[in-house]
C-alpha positions as CSV (number, residue, x, y, z in Angstrom):
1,X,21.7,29.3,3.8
2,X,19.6,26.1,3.0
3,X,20.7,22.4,2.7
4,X,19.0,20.2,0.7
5,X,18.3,17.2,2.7
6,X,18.9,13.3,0.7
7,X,15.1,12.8,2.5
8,X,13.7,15.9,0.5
9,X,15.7,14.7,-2.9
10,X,14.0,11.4,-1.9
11,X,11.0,12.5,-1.6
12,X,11.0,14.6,-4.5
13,X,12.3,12.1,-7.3
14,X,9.3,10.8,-9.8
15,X,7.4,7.1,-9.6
16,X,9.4,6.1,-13.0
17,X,13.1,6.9,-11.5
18,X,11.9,5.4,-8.5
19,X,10.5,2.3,-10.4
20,X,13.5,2.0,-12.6
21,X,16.3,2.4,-9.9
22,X,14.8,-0.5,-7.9
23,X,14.5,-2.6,-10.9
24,X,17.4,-1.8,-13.1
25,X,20.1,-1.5,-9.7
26,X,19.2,-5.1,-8.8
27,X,19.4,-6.5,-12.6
28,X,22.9,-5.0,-12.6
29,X,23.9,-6.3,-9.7
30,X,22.4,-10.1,-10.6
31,X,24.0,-9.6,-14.7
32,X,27.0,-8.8,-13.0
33,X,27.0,-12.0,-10.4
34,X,25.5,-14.1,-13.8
35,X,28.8,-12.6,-15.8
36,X,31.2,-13.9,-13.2
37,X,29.8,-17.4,-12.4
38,X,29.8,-17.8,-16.3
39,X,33.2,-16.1,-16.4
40,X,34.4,-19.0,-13.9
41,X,32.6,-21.7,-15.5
42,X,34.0,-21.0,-18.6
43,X,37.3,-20.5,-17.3
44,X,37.3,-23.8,-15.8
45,X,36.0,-25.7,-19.3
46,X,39.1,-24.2,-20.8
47,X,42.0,-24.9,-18.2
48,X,40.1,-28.6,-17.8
49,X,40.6,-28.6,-21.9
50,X,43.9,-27.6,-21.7
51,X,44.9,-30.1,-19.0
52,X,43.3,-32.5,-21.0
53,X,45.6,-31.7,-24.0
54,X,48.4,-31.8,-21.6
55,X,48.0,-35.0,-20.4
56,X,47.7,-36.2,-24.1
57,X,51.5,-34.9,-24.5
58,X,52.4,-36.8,-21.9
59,X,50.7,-39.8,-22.8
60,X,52.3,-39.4,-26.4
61,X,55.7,-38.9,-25.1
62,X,55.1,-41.8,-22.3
63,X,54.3,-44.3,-25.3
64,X,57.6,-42.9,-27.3
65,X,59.9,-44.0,-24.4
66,X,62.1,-47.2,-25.1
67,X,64.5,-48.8,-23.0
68,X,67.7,-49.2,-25.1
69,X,71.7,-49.2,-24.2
70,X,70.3,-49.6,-20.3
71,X,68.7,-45.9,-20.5
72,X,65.7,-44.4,-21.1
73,X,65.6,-43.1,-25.0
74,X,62.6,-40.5,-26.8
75,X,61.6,-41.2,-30.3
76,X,62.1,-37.5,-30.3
77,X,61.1,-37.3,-34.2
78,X,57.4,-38.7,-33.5
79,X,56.7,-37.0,-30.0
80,X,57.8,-33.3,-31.8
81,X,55.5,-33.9,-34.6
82,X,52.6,-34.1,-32.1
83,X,53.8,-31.4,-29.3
84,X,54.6,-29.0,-32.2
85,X,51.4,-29.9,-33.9
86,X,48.8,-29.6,-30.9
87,X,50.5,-26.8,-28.7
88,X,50.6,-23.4,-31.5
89,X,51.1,-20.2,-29.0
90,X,52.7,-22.1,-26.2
91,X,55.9,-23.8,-25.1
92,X,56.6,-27.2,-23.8
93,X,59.1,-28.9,-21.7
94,X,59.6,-32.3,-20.3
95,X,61.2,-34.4,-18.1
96,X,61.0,-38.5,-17.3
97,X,62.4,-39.3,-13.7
98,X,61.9,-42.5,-11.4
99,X,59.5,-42.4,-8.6
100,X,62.6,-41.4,-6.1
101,X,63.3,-38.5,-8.2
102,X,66.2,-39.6,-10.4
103,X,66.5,-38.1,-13.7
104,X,66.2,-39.9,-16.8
105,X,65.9,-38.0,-19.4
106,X,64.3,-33.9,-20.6
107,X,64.6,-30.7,-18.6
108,X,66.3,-31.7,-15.4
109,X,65.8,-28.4,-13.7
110,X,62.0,-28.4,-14.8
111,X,59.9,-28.5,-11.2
112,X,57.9,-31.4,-10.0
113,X,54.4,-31.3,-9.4
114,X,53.8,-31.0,-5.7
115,X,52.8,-34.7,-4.4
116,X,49.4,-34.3,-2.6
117,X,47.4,-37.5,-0.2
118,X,44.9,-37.5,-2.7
119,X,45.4,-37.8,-6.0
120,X,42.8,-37.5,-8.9
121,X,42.1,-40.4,-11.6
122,X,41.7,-38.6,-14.6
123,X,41.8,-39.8,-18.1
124,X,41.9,-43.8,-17.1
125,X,45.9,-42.8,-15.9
126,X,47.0,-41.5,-12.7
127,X,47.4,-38.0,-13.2
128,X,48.0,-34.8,-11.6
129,X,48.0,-31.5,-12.3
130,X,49.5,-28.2,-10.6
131,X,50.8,-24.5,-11.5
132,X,54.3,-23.8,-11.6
133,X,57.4,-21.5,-12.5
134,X,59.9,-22.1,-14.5
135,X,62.5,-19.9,-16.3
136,X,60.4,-17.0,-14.2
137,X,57.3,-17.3,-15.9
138,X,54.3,-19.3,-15.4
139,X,53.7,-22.9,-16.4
140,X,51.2,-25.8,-16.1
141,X,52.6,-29.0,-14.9
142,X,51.3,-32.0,-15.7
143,X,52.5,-35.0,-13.9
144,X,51.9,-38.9,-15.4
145,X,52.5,-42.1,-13.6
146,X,53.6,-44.9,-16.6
147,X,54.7,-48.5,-15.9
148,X,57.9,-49.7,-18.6
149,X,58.1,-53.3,-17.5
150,X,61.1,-54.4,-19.9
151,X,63.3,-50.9,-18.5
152,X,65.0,-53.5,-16.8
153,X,64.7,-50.9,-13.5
154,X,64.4,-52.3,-9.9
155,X,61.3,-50.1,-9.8
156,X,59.2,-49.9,-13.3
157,X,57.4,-46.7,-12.5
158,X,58.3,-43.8,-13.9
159,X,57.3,-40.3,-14.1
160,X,56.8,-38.2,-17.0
161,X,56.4,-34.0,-16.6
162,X,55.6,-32.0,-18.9
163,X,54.9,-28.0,-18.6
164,X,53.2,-25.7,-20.9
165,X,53.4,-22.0,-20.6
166,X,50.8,-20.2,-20.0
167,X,50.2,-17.6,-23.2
168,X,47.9,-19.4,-25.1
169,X,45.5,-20.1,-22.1
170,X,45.4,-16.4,-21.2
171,X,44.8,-15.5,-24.8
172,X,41.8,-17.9,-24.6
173,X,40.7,-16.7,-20.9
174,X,40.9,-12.9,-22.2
175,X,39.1,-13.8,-25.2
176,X,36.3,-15.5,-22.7
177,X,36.4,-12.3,-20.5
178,X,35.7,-10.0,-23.6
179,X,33.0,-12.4,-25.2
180,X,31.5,-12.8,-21.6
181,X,31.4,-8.7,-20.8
182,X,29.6,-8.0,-24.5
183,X,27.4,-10.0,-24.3
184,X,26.4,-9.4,-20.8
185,X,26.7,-5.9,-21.8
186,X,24.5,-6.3,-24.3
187,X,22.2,-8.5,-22.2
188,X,22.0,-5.2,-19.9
189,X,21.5,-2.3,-22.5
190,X,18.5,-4.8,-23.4
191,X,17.2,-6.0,-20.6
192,X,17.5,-1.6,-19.7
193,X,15.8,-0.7,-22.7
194,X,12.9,-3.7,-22.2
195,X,12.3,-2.1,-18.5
196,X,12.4,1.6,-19.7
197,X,9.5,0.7,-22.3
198,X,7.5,-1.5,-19.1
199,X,7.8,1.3,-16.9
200,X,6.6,3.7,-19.1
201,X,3.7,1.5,-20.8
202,X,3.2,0.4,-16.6
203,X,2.3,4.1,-15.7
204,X,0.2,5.4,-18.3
205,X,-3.0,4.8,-16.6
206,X,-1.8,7.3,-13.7
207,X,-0.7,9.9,-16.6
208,X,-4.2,9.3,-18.1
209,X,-5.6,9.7,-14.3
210,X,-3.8,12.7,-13.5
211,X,-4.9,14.1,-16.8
212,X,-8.2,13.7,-15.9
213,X,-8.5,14.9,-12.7
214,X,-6.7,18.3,-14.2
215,X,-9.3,18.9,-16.9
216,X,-12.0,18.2,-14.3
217,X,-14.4,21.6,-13.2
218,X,-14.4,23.1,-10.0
219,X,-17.8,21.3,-9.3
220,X,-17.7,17.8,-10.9
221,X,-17.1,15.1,-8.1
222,X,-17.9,12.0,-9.9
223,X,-15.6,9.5,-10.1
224,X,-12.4,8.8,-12.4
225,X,-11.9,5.9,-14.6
226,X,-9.1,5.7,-16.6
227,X,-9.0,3.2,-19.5
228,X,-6.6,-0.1,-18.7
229,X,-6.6,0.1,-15.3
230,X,-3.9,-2.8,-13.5
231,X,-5.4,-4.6,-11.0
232,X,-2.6,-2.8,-8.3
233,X,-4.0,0.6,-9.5
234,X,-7.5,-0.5,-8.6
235,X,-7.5,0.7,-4.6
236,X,-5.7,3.7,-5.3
237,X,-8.5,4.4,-7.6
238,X,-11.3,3.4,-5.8
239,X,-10.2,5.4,-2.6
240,X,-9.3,8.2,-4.5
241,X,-12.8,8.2,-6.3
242,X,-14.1,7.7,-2.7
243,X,-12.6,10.9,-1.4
244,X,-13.8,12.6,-4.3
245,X,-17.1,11.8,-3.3
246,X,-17.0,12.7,0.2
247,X,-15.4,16.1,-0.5
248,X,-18.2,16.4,-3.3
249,X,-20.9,15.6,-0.6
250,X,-19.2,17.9,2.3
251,X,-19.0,20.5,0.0
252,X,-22.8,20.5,-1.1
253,X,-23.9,19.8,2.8
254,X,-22.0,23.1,3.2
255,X,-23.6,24.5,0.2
256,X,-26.7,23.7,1.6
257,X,-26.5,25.1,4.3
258,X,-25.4,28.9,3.5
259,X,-28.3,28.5,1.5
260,X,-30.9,27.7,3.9
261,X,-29.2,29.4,6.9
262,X,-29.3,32.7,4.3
263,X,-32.9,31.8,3.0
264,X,-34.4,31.3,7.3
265,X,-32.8,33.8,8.9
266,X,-33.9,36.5,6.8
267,X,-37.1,37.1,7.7
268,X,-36.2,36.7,11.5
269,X,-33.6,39.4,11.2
270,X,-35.5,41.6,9.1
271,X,-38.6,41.1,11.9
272,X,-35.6,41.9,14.6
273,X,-34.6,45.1,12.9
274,X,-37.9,46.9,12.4
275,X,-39.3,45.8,15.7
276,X,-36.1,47.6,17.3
277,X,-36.0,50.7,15.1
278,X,-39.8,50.9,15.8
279,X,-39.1,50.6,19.5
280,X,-36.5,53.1,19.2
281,X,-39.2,55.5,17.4
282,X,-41.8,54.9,19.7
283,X,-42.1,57.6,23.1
284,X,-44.9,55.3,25.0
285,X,-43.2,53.6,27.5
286,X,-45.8,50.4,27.5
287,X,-45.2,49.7,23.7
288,X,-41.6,50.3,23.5
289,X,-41.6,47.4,26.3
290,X,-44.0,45.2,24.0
291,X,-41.6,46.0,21.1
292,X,-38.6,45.3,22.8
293,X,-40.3,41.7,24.4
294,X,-41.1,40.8,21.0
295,X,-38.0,41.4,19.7
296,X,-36.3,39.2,22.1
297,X,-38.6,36.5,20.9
298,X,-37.6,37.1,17.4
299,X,-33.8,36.9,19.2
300,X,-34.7,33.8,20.8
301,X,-36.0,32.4,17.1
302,X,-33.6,32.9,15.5
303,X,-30.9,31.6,17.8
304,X,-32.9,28.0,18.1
305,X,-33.1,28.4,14.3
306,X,-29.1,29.2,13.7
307,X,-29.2,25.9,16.5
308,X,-31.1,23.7,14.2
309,X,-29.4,24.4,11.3
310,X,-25.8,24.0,12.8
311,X,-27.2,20.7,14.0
312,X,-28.5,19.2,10.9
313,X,-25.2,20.3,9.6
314,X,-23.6,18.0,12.2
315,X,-25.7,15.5,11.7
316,X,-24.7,15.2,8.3
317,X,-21.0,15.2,8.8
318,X,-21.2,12.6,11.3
319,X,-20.7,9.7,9.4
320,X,-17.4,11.2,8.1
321,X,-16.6,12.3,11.8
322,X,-17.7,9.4,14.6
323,X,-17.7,5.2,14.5
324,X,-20.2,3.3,15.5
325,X,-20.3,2.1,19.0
326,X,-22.5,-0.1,21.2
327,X,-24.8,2.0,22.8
328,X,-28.2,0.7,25.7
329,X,-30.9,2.8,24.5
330,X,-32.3,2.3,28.4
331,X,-29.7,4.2,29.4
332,X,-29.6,6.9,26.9
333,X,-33.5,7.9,27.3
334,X,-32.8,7.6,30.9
335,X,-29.6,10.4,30.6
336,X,-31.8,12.5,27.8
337,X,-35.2,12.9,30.3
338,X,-33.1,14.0,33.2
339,X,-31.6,16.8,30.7
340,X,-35.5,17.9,29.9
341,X,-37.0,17.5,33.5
342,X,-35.9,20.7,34.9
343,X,-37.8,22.7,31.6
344,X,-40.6,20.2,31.5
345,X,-41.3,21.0,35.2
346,X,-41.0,24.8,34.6
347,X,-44.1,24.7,31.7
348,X,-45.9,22.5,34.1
349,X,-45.6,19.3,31.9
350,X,-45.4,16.0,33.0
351,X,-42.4,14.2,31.4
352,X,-41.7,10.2,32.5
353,X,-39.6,7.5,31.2
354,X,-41.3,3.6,30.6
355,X,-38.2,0.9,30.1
356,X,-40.0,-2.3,28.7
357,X,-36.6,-3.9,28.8
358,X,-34.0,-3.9,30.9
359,X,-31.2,-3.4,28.6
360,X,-31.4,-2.8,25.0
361,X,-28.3,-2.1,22.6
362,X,-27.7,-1.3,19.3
363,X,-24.5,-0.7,16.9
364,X,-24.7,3.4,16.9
365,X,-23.5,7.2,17.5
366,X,-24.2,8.0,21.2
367,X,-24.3,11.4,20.4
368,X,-26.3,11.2,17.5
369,X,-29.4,8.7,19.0
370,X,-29.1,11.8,22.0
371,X,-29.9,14.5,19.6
372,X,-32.8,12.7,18.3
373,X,-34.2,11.8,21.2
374,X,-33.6,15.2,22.4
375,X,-35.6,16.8,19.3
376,X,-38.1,14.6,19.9
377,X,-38.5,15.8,23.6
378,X,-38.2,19.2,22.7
379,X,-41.0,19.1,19.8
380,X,-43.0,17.6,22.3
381,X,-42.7,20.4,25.4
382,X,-42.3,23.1,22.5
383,X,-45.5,22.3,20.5
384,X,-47.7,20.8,23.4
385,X,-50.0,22.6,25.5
386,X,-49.7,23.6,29.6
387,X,-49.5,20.2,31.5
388,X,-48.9,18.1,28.4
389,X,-47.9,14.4,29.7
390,X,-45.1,13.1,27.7
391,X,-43.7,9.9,28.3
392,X,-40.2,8.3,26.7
393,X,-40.6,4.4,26.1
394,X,-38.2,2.2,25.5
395,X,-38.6,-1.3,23.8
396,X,-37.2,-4.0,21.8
397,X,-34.7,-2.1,19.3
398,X,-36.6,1.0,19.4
399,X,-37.4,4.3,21.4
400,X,-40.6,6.7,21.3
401,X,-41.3,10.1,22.4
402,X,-45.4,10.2,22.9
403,X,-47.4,13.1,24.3
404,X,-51.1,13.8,24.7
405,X,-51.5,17.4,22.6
406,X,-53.4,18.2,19.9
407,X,-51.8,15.7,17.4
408,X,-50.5,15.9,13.9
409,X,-53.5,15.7,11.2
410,X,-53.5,13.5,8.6
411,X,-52.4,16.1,6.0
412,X,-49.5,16.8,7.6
413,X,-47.9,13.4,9.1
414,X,-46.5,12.6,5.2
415,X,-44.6,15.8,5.3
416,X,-43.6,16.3,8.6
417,X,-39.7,14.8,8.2
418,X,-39.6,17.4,5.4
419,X,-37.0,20.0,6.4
420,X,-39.1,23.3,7.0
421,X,-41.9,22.0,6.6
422,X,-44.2,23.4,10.1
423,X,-47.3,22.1,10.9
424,X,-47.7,24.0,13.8
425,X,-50.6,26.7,13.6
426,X,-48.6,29.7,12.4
427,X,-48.6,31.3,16.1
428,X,-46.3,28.5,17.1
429,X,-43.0,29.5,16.8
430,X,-40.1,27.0,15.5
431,X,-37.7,26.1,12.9
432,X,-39.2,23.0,11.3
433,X,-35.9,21.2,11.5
434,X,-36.5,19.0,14.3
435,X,-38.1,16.0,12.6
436,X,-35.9,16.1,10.0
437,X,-32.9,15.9,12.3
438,X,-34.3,12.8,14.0
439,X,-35.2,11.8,10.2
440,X,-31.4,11.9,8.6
441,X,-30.2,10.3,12.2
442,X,-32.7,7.3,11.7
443,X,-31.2,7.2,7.7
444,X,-28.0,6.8,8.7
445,X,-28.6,4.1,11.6
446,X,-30.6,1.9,8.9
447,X,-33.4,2.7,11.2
448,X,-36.7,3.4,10.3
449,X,-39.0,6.5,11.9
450,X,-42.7,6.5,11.8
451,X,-45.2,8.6,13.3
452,X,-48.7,7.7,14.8
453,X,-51.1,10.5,15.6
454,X,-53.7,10.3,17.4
455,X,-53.1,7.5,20.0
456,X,-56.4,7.8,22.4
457,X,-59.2,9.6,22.4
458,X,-58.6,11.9,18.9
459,X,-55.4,13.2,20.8
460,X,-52.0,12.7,20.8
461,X,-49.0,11.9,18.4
462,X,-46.0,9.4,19.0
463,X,-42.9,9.4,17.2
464,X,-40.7,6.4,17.1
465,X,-37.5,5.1,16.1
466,X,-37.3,1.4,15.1
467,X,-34.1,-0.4,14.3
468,X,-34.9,-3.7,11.9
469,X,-34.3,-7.1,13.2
């Protein structure tokens, strides 16, 4: 049994849900915050209304109040047309007391509002306002201070209450609530609908993208570029187009080299099997041996070949495969002629090392700068004569492999960084792959390689490798 872990459904949900969840979850939650501060606000406008038309009752009935017969009377006739005509969908009650609490005239058992340390100015009148209950239902109180100085009362204040119930305000507060929700509902669906269309419109360049890179052929590595690119696409493009053209470029290096490892080792393996069916064949003892020694020759061929061709191959993957480092060329000629002393000894050559510098470094591949060096070593021990001197120089920002053989002629120095190409008398074995290394190692170090043949007396060739300043 398999579970299907929220990572994987993660994972596996498109760029549009993704792209519309974290924009339409947060407008939801910020409409939703947006519908209850306006909610509130609005609330608040229509209690503070309300009140207001409150304390205009009491300030109507306040002004009806007469002192006559030594009590408090209510032209009840002119307050009533005002209450009656002001308050539709609500009831209201009233009650006129002295400051100590001694009832004068309305609604003795109607509640007081609560007396607070501060009290709010409102309406040019002291004022206050509080919730209450009376009869067991909900009521607004509204409390007013008024001065009657010819009440003939030891004290002149006097307080006037008055309490509305509360149906009409809730009517109006539901009605708010409604009016609030539909249009923020409607604000939503909207804004919804507005994102849907953006996210859709927003991602059509990566539709068009994927479309083209599913209608493109096996072999077609050039790059994409779809019409209306955004800016934010513009990376994602660019490294995608980049990959495309490194895969396109290992692909043909590989290409390349099937074909030429196919092409060159032919005729070595073809020399390698009739030399040992021949040897097989032949009864004479002395020629079988000759047979078989040439055969291993051709053996020997055609492993250096299958070596020169698996390191130009390397050579052009490295850029894909090793950074750039600081590396002394002092030291690295000095490492790579230790490697070739032993050999050089054993053909009798004489191989040295001339530093002109004491130090010399360069932005490059270590291993790369040694298997150029090396190839141009080995050329020199392999194509040289018995005794050949070679010496490896370093200078300022370059290196050079010279010898004192035969030399290169004149015809040949253009074309000897050509892969394959041999200017060796055909006797000589070799690959013709050596140069060429040293040549795409020199390309990709923004060096420069030149050869120089002869150097003294009609004789000798020197190759070098010459970073610019």
């Amino acid at each position: 049994m398999s579970f299907f872990h929220p990572r994987q459904a993660h994972a596996a949900a498109s760029l549009r849900t993704r792209l519309l969840g974290w924009i339409l979850l947060p407008l939801v939650g910020l409409i939703g915050i947006n519908a209850w501060v306006g909610y509130g606000n609005a609330v608040q406008a229509a209690n503070e209304a309300y009140d207001r038309s409150l304390y205009l009752a009491a300030r109507t009935l306040a002004e009806e109040l007469e002192w006559r017969d030594g009590r408090v009377q209510l032209d009840v006739m002119k307050a009533a047309g005002y209450l009656f005509e002001n308050h539709t969908g609500s009831r209201l009650f009233y009650k006129v007391t002295t400051p100590a609490g001694q009832w004068l005239a309305g609604v003795a058992a109607l509640p007081d509002a609560p007396v607070r340390t501060l009290s709010a100015v409102k309406y040019f009148a002291l004022v206050q306002f509080d919730d209450g209950q009376y009869l067991n239902q909900p009521v607004r109180l509204a409390q007013l201070t008024h001065v009657m100085e010819d009440a003939g009362l030891t004290e002149p204040l006097i307080k006037i209450t008055v309490a509305e119930t509360m149906e009409a305000r809730q009517q109006l507060i539901q009605r708010i609530l409604w009016d609030t929700l539909s249009s923020q509902g409607l604000l939503l669906l909207a804004a919804a609908g507005l994102v849907v269309w953006g996210v859709q419109r927003g991602i059509r360049p990566l539709e068009a993208f994927r479309q083209q890179l599913a209608n493109k052929a096996e072999d077609d590595f050039l790059p994409i570029q779809p019409p209306d690119l955004p800016r934010e696409l513009r990376p994602l493009m660019e490294t995608l187009n980049g990959y495309l053209d490194r895969l396109g470029r290992l692909i043909e290096i590989r290409k390349r080299f099937l074909d030429n490892a196919a092409h060159q080792l032919r005729t070595p393996l073809t020399a390698l099997k009739t030399q040992l069916a021949l040897a097989q064949r032949n009864t004479e003892p002395q020629q079988a041996q000759a047979l078989m020694s040439a055969a291993r020759q051709t053996t020997d061929d055609a492993v250096r070949l299958t070596e020169q061709l698996l390191a130009m191959t390397r050579v052009e993957h490295a850029r894909e495969m090793h950074t750039p480092q600081t590396v002394d060329l002092v030291d690295l000629a000095r490492r790579v002629t230790q490697e070739h002393l032993l050999r050089a000894h054993q053909k009798g050559d004489d191989l040295g090392l001339e530093a002109q510098v004491a130090r010399c470094e360069v932005q490059a591949v270590d291993l790369l700068l040694h298997e150029a060096l090396s190839n141009l070593i080995d050329n020199a021990i392999h194509h040289g004569p018995v005794g050949t001197h070679i010496t490896v120089r370093v200078g300022e920002r370059w290196f050079e492999v010279e010898d004192n053989g035969p030399g290169i002629a004149p015809e040949h120095q253009v074309h000897v960084f050509e892969r394959f190409y041999r200017a060796a008398p055909s006797g000589v074995p070799g690959s013709g792959l050596g140069l060429a290394i040293v040549k795409e190692i020199a390309s990709q170090h923004c060096a420069e390689v030149s050869v120089r043949s002869p150097v003294s007396n009609e004789r000798g060739t020197a190759i070098r490798m010459h970073w610019r300043a």
